[in-house]
N, C-alpha and C positions, 0 to 999 in steps of 0.2 A: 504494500500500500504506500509506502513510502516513499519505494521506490518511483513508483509513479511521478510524486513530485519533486523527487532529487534527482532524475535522470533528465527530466526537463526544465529547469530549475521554479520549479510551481507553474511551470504556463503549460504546459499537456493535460487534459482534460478528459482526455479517455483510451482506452489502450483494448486492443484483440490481443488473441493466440492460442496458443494449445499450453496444455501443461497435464500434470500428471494427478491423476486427484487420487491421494493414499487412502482415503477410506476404501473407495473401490479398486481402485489398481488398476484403472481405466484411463488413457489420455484423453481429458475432455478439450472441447472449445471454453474460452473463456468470452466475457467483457469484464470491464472495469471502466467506471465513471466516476471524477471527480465534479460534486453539486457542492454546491451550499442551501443545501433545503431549509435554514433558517434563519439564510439573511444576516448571521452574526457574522460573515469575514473569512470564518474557519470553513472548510472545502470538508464534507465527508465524501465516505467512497461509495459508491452501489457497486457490487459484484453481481455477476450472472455466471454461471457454467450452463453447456449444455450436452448431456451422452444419454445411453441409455442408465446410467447410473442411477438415473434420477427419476425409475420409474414411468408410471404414464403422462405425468408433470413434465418429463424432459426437460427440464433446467433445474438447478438449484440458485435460491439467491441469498444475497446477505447484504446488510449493511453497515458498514463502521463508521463509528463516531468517536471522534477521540476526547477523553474525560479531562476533566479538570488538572490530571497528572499526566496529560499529553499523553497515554494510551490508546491505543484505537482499542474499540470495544465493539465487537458483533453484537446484532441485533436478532437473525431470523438466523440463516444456517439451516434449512431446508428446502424439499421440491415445490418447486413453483413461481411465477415470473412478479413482480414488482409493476402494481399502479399506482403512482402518485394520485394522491386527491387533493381537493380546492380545500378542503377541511383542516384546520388546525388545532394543535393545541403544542401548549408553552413553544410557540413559533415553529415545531415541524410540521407538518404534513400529515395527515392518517394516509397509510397505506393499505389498498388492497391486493389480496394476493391470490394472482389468478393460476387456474391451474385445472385437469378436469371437472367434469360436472357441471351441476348450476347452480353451487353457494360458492360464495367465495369470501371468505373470511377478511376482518378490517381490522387494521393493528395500528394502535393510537400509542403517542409519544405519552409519559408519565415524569416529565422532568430527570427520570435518571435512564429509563430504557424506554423501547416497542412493547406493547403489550396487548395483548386481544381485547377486541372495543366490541367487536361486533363474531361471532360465531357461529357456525354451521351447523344444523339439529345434527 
């Protein structure tokens, strides 16, 4: 993640490739995007993979934010693709996360993480 913006010195904003993903032992596709979903300055990342690793979902996502002790800190780390919504709270975004079917689960910021706002019976 870091790398991202010490390879370009903070101005690259999103990056392809493959890479190896150890849970699976699979070479997936990746993304990576540098946002600032809240408007405070700081850039966090959104990750995407995509293989069959990842079930009928075919992608897994995640999001890092880095804390108050300059950490990135994951948010999600499973299947399925990342919607931004108009909706806020303490200045993120709720995200929906789509993926088969027809519910799809909404995950709202809580001042320290992501957290399920809205759920699927």
């Amino acid at each position: 993640l870091d790398a991202i913006q010490a390879a370009t010195g903070g101005k690259m904003k999103a990056a392809k490739g493959k890479a190896m993903d150890m849970d699976c032992g699979e070479e997936v596709e990746y993304e990576a995007e540098a946002v600032d979903l809240n408007g405070d300055g700081q850039l966090e990342v959104m990750t995407q993979e995509f293989g069959s690793c990842f079930g009928r979902a075919g992608s897994q996502m995640n999001l890092y934010i880095k804390d108050k002790g300059g950490k990135w800190q994951p948010q999600f780390g499973f299947p399925g693709s990342p919607k931004v919504l108009a909706a806020r709270n303490h200045g993120f975004p709720d995200i929906e996360v789509l993926g088969p079917g027809t519910c799809f689960p909404v995950w709202r910021y809580n001042v320290k993480q992501y957290d399920i706002a809205k759920g699927c019976p």
